[in-house]
Backbone of each chain as ProteinMPNN parsed JSONL, in Angstrom:
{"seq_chain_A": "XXXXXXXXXXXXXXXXXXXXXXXXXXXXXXXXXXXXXXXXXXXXXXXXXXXXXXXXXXXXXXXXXXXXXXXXXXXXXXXXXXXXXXXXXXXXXXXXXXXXXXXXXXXXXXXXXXXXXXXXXXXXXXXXXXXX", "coords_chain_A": {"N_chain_A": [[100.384, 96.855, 116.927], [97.979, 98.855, 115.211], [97.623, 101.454, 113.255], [96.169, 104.467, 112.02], [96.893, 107.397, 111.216], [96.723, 111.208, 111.762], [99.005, 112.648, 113.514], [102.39, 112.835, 113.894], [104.559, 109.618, 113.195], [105.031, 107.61, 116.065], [108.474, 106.463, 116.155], [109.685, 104.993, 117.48], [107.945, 103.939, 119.784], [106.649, 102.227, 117.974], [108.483, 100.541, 117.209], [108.756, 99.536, 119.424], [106.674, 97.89, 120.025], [106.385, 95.763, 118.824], [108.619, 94.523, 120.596], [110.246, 91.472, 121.222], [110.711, 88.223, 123.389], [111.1, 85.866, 122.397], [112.237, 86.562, 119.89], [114.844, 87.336, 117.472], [115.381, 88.679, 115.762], [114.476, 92.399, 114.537], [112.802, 94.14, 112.201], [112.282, 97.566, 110.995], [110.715, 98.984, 108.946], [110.765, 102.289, 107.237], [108.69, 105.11, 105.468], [109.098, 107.644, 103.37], [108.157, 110.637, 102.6], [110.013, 111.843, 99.742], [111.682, 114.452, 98.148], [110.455, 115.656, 95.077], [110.921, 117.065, 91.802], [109.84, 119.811, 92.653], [107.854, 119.032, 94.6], [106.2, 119.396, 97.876], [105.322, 118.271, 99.535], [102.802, 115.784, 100.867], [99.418, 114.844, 100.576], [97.777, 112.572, 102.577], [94.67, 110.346, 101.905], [92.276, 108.983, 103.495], [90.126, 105.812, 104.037], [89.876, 105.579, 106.677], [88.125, 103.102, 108.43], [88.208, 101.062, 106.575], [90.468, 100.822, 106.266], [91.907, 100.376, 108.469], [90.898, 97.595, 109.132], [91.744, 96.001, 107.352], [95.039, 96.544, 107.115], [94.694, 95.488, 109.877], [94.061, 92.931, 108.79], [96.506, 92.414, 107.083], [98.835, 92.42, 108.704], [98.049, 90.001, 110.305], [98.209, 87.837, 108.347], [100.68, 88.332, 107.228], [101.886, 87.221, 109.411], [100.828, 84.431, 109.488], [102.105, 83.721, 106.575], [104.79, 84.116, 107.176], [105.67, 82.758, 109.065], [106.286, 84.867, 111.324], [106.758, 86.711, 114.371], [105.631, 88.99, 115.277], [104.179, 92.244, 113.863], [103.276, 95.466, 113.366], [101.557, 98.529, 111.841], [101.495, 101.37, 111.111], [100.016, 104.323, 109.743], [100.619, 107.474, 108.522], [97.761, 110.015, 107.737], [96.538, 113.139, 105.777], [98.257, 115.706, 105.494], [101.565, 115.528, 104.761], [104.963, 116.583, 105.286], [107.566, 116.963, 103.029], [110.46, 114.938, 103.725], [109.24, 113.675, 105.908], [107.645, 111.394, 107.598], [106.024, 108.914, 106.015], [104.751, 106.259, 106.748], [104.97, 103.225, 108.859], [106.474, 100.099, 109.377], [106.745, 97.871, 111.563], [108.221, 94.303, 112.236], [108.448, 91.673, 114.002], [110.708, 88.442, 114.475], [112.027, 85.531, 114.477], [114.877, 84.843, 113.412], [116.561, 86.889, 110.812], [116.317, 86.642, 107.914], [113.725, 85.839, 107.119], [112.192, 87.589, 108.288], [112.593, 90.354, 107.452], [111.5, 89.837, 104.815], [108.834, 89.732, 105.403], [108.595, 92.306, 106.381], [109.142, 93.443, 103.796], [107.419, 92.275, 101.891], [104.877, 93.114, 103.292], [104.991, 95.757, 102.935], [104.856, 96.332, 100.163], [101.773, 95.077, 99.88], [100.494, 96.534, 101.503], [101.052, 99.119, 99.694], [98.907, 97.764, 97.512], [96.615, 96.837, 98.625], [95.213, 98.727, 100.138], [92.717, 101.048, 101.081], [94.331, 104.056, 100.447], [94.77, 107.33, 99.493], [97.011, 109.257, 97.841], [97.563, 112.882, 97.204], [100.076, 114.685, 95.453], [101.2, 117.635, 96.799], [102.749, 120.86, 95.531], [105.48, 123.144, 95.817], [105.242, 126.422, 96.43], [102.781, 127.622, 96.432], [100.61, 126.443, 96.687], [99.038, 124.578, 94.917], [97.249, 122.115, 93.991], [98.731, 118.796, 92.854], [96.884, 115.471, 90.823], [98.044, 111.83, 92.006], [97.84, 110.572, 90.157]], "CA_chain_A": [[99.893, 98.223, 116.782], [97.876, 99.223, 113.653], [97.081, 102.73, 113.04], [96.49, 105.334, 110.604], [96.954, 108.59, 112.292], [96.869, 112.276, 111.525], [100.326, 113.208, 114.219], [103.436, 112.203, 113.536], [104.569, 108.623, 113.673], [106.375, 107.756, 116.907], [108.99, 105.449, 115.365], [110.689, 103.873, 118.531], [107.015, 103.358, 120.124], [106.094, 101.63, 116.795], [109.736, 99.438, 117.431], [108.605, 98.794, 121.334], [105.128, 97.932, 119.99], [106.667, 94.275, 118.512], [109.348, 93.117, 120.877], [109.543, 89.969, 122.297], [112.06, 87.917, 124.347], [112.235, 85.019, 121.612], [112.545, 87.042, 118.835], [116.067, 87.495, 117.236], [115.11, 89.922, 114.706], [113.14, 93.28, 114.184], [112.936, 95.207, 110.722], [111.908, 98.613, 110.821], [110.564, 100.328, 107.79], [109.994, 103.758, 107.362], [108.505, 104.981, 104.649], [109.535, 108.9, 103.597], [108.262, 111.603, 101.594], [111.029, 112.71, 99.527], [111.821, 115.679, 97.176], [110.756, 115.568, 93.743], [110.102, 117.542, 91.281], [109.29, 121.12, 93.247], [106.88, 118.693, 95.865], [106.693, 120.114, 98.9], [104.024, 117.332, 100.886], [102.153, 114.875, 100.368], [98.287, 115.187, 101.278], [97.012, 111.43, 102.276], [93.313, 110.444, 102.114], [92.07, 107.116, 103.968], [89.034, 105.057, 104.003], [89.977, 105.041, 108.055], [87.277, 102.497, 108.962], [88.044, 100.004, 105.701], [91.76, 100.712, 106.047], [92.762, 99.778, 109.47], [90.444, 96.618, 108.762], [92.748, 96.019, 105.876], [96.146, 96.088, 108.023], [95.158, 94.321, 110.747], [94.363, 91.315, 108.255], [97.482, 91.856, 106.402], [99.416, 92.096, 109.833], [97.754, 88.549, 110.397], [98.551, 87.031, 106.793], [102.262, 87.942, 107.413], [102.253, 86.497, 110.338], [101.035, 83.065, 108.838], [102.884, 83.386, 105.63], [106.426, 83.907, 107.114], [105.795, 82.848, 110.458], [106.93, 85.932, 112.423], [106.066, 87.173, 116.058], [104.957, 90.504, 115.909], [103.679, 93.238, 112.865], [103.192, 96.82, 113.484], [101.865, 98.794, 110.73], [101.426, 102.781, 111.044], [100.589, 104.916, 108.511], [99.863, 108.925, 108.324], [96.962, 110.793, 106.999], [96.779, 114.161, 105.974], [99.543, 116.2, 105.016], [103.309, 115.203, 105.308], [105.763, 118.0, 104.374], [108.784, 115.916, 102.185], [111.345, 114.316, 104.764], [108.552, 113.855, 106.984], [107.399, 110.014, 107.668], [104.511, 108.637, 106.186], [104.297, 104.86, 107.087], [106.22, 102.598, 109.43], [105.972, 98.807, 109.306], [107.654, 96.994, 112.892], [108.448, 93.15, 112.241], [109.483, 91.199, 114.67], [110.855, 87.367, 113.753], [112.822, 84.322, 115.229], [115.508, 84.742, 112.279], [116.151, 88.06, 110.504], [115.469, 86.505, 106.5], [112.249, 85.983, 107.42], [111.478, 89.461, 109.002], [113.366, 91.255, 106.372], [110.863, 89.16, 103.372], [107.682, 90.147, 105.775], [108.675, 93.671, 106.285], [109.027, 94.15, 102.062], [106.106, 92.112, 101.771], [103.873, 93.822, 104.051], [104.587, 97.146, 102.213], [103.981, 96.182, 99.18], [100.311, 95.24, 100.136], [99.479, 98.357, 101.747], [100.533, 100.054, 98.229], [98.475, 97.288, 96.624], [95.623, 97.007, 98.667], [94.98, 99.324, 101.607], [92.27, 102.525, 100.962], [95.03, 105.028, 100.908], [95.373, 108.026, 98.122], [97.832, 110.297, 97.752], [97.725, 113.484, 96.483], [101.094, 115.646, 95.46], [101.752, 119.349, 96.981], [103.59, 121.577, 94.937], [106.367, 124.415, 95.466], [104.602, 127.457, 97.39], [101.274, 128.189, 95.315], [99.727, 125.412, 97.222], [98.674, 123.811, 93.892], [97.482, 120.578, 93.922], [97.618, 117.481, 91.311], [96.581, 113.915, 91.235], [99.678, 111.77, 92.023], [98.291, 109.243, 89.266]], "C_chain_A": [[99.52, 98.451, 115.312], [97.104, 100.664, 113.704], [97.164, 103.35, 112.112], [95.975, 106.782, 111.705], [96.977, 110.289, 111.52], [98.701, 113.253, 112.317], [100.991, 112.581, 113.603], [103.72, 110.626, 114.081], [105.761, 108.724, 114.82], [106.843, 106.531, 116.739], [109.109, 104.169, 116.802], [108.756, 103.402, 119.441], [106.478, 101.91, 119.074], [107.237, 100.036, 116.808], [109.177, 98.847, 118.733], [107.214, 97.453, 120.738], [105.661, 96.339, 119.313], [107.589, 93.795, 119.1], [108.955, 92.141, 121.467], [110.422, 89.561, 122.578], [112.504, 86.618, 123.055], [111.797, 85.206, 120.104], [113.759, 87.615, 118.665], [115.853, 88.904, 116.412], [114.195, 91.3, 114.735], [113.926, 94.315, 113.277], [111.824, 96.226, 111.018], [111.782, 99.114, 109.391], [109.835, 101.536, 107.394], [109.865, 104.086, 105.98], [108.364, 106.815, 104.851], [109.209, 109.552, 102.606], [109.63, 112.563, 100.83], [110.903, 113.702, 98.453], [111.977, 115.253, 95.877], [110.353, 116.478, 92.797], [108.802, 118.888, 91.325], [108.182, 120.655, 94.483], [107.292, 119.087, 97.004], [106.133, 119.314, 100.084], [103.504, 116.22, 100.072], [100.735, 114.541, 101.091], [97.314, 113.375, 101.373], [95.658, 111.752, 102.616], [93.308, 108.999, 102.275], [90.319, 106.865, 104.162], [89.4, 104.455, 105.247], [89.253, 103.596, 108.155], [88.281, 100.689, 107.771], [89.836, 100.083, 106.059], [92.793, 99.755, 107.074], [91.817, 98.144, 109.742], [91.42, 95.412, 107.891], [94.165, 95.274, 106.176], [95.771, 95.565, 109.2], [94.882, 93.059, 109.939], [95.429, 91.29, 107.227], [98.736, 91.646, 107.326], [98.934, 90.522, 110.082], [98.184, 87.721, 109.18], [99.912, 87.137, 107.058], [102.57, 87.591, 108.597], [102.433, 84.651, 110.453], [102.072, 82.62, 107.71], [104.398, 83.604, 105.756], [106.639, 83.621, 108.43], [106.751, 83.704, 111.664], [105.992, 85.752, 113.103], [105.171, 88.244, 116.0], [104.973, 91.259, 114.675], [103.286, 94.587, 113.442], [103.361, 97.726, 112.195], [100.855, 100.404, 111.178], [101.515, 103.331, 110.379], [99.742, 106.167, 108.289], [98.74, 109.002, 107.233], [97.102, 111.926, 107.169], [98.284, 114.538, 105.625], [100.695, 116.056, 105.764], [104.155, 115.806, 104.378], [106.961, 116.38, 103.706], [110.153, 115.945, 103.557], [110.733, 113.584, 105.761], [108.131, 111.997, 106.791], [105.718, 109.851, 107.651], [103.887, 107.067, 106.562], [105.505, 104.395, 107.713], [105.831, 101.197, 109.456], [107.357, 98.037, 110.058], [107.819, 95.531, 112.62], [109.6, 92.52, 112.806], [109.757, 89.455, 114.137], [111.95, 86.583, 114.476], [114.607, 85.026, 114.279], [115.856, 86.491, 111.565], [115.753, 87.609, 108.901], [114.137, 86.378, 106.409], [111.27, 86.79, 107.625], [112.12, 90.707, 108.04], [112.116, 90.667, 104.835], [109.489, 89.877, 104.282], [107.4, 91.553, 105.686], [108.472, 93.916, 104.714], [107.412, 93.996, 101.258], [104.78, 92.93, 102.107], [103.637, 95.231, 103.448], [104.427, 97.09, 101.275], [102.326, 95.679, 98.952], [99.972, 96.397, 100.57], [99.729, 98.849, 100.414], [99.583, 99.272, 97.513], [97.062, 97.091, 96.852], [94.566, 97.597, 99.68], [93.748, 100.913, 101.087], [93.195, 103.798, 101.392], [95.413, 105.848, 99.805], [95.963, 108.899, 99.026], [97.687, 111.313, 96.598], [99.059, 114.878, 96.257], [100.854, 117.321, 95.541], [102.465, 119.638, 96.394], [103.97, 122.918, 95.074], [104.747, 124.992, 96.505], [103.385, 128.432, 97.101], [100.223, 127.214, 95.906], [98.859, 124.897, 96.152], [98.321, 122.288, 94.051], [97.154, 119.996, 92.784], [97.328, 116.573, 92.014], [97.912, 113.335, 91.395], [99.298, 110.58, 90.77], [97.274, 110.026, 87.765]], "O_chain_A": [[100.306, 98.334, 114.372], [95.999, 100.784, 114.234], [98.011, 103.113, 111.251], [95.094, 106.986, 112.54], [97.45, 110.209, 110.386], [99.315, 114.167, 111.766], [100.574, 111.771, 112.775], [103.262, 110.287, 115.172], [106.813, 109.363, 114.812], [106.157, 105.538, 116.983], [108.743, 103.003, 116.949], [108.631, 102.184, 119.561], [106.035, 100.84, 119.492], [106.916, 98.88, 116.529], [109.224, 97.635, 118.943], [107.081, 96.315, 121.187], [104.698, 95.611, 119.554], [107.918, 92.683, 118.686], [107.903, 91.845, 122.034], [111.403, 90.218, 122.229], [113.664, 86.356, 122.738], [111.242, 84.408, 119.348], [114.059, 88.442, 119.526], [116.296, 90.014, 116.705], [113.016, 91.087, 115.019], [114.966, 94.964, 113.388], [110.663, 95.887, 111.247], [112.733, 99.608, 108.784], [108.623, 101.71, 107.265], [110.656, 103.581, 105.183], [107.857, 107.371, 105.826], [109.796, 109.282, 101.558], [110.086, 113.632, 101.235], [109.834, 113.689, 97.843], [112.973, 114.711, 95.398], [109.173, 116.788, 92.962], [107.736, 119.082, 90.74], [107.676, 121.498, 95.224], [108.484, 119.181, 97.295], [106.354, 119.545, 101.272], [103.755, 115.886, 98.914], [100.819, 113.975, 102.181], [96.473, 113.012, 100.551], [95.264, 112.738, 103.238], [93.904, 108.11, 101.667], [89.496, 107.75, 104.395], [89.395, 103.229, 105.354], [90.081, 102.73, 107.87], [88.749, 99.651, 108.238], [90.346, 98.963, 106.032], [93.732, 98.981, 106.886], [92.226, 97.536, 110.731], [91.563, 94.197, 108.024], [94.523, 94.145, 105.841], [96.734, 95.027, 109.746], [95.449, 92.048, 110.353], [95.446, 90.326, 106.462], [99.624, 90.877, 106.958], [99.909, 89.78, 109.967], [98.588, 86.615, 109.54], [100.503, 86.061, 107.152], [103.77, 87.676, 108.859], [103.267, 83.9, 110.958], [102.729, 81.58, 107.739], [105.186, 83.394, 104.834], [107.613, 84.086, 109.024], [107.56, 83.321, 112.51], [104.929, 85.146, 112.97], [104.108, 88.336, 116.614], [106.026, 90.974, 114.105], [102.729, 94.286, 114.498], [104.4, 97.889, 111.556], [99.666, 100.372, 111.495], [102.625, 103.454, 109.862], [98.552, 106.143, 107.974], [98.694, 108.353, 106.187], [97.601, 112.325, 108.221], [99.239, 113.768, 105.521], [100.892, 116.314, 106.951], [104.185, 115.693, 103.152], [106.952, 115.186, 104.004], [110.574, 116.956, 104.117], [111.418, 112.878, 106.501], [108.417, 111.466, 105.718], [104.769, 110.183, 108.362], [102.68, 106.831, 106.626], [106.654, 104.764, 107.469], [104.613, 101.073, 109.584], [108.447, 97.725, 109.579], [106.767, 95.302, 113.216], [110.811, 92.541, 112.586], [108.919, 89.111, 113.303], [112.785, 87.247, 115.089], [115.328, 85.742, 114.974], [115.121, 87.335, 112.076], [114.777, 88.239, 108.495], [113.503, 86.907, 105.497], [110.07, 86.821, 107.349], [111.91, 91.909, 108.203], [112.125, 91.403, 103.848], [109.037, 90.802, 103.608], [106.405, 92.052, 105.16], [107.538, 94.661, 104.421], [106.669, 94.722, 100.597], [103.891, 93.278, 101.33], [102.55, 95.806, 103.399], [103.595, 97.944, 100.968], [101.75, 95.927, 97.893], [99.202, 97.179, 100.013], [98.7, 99.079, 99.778], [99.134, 99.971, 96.605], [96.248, 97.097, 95.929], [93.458, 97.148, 99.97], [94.4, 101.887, 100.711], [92.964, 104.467, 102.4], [96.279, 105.396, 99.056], [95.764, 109.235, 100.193], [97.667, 110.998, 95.409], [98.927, 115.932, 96.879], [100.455, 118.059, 94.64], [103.352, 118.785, 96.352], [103.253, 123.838, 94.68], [103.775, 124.412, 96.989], [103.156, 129.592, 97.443], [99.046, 127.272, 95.55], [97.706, 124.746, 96.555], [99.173, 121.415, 94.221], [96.222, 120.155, 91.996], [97.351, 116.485, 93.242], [98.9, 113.991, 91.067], [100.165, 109.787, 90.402], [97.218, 109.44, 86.684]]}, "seq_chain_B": "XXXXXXXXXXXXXXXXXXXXXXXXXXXXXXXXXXXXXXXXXXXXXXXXXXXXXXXXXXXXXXXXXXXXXXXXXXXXXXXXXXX", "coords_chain_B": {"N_chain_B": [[64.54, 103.502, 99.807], [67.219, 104.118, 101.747], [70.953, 105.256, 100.831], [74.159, 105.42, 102.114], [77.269, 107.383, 100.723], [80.153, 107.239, 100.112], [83.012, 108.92, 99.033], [86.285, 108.966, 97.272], [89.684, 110.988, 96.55], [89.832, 111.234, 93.13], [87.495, 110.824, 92.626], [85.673, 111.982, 94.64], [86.732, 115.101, 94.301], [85.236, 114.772, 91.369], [82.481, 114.532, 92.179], [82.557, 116.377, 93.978], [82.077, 116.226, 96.718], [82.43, 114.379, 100.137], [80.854, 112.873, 100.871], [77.449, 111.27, 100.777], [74.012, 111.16, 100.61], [71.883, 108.773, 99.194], [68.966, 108.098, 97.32], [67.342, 105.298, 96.881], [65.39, 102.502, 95.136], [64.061, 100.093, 96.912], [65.992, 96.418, 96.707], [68.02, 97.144, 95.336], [70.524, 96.579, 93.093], [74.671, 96.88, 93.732], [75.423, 97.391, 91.297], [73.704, 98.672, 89.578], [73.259, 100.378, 91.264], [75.698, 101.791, 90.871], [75.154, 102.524, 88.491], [73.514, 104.476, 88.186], [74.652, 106.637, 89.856], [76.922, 107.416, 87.861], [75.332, 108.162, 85.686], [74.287, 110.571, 86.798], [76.688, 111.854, 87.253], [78.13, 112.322, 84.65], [81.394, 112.337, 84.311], [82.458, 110.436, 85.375], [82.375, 108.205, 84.686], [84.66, 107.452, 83.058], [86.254, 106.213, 84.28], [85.323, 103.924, 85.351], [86.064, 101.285, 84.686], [87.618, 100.994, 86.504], [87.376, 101.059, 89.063], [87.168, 100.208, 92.682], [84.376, 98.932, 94.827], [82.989, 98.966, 97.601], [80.803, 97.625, 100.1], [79.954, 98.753, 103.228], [82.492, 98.378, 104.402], [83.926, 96.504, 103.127], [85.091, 94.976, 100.53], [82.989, 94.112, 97.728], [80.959, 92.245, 95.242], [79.624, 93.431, 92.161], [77.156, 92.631, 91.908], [75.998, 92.391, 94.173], [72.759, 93.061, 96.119], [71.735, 95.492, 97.543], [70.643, 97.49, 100.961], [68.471, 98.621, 103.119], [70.256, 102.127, 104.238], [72.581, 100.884, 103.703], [76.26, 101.403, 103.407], [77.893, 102.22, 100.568], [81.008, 102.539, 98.853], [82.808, 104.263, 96.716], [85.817, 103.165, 95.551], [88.773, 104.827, 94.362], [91.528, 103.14, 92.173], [94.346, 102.012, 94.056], [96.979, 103.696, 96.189], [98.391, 104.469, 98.326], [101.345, 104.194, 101.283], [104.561, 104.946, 100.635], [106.568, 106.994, 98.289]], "CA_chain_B": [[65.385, 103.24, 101.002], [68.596, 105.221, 101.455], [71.612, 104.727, 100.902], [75.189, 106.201, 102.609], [77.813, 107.213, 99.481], [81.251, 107.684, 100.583], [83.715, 109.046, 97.545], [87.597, 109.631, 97.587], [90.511, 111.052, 95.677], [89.507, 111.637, 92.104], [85.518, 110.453, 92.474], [85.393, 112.72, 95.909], [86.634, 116.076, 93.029], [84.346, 114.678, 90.319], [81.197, 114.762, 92.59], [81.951, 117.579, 94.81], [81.37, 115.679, 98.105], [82.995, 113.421, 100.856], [79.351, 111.784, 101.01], [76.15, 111.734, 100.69], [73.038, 110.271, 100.773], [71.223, 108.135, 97.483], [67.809, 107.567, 97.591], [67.364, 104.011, 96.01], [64.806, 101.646, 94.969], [64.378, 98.448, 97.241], [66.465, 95.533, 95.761], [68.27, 97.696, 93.808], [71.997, 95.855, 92.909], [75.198, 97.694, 93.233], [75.501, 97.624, 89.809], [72.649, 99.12, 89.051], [73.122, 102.106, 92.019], [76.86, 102.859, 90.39], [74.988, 102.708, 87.055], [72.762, 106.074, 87.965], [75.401, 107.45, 89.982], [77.45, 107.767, 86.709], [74.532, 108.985, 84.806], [74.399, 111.957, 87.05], [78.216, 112.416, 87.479], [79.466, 111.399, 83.778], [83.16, 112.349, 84.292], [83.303, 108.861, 86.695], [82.232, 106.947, 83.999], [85.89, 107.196, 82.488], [87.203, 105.826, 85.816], [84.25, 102.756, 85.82], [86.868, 100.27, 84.646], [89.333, 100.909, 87.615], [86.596, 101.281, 90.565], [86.614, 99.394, 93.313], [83.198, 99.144, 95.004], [82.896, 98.199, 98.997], [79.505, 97.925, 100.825], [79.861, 98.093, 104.588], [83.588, 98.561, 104.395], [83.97, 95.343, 102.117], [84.94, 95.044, 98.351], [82.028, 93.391, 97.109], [81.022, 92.187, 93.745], [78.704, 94.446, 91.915], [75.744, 91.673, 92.122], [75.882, 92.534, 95.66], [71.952, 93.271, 96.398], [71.881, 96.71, 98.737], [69.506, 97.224, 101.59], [68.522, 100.729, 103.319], [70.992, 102.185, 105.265], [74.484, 100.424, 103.469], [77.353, 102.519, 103.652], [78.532, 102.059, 99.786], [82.092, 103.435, 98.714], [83.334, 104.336, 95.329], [87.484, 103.58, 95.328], [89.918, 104.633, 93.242], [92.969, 102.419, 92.914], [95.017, 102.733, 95.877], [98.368, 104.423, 95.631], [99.178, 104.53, 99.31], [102.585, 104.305, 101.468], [106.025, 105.494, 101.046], [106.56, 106.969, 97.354]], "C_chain_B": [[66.452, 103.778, 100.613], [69.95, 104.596, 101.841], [73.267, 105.652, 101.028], [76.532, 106.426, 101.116], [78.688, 107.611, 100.334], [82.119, 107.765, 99.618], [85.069, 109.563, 98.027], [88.198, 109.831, 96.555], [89.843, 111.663, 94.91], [87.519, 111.652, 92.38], [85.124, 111.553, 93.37], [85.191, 114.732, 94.489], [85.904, 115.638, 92.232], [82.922, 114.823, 90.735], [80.88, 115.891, 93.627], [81.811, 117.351, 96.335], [82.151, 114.555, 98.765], [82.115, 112.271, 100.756], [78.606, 112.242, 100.575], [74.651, 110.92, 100.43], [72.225, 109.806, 99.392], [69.619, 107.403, 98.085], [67.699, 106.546, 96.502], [65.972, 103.126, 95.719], [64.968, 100.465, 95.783], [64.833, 97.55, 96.262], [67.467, 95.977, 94.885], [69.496, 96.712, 94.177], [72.901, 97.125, 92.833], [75.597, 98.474, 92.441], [74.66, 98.655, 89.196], [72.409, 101.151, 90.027], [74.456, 102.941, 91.303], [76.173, 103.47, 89.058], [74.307, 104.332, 87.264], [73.564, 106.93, 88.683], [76.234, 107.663, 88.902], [76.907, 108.353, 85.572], [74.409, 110.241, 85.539], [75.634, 112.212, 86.735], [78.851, 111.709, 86.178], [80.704, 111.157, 83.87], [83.01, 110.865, 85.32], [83.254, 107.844, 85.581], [83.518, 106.404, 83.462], [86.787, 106.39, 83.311], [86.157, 104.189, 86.433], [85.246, 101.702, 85.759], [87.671, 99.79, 85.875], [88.64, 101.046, 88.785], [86.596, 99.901, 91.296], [84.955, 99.655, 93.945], [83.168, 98.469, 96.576], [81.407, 98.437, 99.364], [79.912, 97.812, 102.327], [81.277, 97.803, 105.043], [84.117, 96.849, 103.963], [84.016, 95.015, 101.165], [83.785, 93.731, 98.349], [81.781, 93.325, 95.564], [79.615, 93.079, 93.809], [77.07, 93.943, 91.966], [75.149, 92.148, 93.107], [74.431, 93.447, 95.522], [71.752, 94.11, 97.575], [70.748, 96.584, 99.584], [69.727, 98.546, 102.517], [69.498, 100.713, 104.818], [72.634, 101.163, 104.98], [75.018, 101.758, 103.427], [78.075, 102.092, 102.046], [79.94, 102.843, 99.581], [82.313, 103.251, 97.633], [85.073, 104.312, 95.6], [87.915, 103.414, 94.207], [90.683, 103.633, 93.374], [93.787, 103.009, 93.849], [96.347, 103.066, 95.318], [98.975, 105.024, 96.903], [100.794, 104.424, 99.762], [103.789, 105.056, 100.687], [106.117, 105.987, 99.126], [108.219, 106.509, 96.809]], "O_chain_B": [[66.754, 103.967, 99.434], [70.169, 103.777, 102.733], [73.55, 106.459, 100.143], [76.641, 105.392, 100.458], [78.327, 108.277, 101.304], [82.253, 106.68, 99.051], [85.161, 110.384, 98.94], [87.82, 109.268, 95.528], [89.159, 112.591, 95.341], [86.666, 112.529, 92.242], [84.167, 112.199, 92.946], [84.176, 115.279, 94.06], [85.349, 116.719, 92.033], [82.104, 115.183, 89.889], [79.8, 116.299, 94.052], [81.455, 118.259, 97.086], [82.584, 113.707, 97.984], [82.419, 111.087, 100.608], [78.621, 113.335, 100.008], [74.731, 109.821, 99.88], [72.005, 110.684, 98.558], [69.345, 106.55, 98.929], [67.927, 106.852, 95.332], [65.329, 103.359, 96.743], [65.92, 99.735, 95.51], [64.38, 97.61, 95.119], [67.787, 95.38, 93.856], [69.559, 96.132, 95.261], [72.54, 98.16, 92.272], [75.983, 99.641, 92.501], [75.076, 99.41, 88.317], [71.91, 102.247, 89.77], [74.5, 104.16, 91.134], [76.464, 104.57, 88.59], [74.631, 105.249, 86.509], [73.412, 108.11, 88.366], [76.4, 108.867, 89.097], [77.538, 108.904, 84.67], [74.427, 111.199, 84.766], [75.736, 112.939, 85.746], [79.73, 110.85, 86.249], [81.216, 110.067, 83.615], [84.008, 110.6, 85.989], [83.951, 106.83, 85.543], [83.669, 105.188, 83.345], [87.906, 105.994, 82.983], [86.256, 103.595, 87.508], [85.379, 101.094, 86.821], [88.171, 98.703, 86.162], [89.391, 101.184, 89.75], [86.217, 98.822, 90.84], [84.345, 100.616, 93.475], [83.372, 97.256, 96.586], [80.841, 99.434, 98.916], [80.231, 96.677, 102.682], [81.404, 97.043, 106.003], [84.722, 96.186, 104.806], [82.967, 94.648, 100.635], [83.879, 92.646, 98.922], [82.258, 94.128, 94.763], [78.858, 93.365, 94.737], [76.069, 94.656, 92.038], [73.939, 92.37, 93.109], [74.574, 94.515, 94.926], [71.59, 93.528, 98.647], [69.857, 95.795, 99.269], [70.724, 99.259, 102.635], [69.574, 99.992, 105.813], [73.491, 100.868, 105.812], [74.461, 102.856, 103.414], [79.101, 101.46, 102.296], [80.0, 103.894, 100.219], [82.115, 102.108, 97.218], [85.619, 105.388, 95.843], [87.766, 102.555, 93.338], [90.737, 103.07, 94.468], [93.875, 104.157, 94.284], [96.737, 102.764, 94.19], [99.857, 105.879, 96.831], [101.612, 104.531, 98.849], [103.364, 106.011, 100.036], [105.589, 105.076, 98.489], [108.468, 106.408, 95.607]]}, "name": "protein", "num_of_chains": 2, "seq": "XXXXXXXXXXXXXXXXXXXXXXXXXXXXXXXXXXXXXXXXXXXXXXXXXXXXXXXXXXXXXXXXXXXXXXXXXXXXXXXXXXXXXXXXXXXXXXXXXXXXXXXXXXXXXXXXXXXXXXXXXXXXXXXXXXXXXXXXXXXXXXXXXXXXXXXXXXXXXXXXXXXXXXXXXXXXXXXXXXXXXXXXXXXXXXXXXXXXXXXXXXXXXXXXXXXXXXX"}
């Protein structure tokens, strides 16, 4: 499953969406807007078309480079209040060191090379900055 | 021949626009279409160093020779997922 979505992510679909019978392992990671600094959201912007292009060939690359089973990589657009879930990344794996190194991996490419900005909400003036 | 502009983040606020259409010269090079989009829109020029550039939803190098009807994109660096 690779999506970039505007609803909320549905986590345990996103978990179904990689098992398998001979896979020992599956790493879930959720990825969470938290409270900093009076933020109140977090407003993503995607290059849909180039993005989910993007993750399904980095879902394929960690599949070669740590030989896991299964990748699942979900990740909101549009505004996500703080607590709220903005990416989930499913890896399933024979082993769990393996699926635990893919899962960290895998999210550090989407921050490194996925069309995805973020821009920070602030406090109740609906202010916005840049987040960089 | 024309050409599709798609701008986000910072470039999207510096030009005002999600898109929009560039009327181009046949042959022109990417290089050469960011070069007059930055002569209209100076404020990007500060941000030329750090652009990516896709044609056709594809980072391409700036050599890359356009043809009517690409879909170019101006990206910022990315700064996606989980903060």
């Amino acid at each position: 499953m690779i999506d970039v979505r505007r609803a909320r992510i549905d986590l345990e679909a996103v978990l179904d969406s990689v098992r398998r019978d001979d896979a020992g392992a599956i790493v879930l990671f959720v990825g969470t807007v938290r409270s900093d600094e009076g933020i109140r959201a977090l407003d993503y912007e995607v290059y849909r078309p180039m993005a989910i292009k993007s993750l399904t060939a980095l879902a394929e690359q960690a599949k070669e480079k740590f030989g896991i089973a299964e990748m699942s990589i979900v990740h909101r657009l549009g505004r996500v209040p703080v607590g709220g879930d903005s990416v989930a990344i499913a890896c399933a794996g024979i082993h769990r060191a393996e699926t635990f190194a893919a899962c960290e991996w895998a999210m550090d490419e989407v921050k490194r090379i996925v069309p995805i900005w973020k821009t920070e909400v602030e406090g109740r003036a609906k202010s916005v900055r840049g987040s960089r | 021949m024309q050409i599709r502009l798609r701008l986000f983040a910072t470039y999207r606020e510096i030009v005002g626009s999600r898109g929009l259409t560039w009327s181009a010269r046949d042959g022109i090079t990417l290089r050469e279409l960011v070069d007059g989009i930055v002569a209209k829109y100076p404020r990007l020029a500060d941000h030329r160093g750090s652009m990516l550039l896709a044609v056709n939803e594809d980072i391409v190098s700036a050599e890359r020779v356009l043809t009517d009807g690409d879909e170019v994109a101006l990206l910022p660096p990315v700064s996606g997922g989980a903060r």
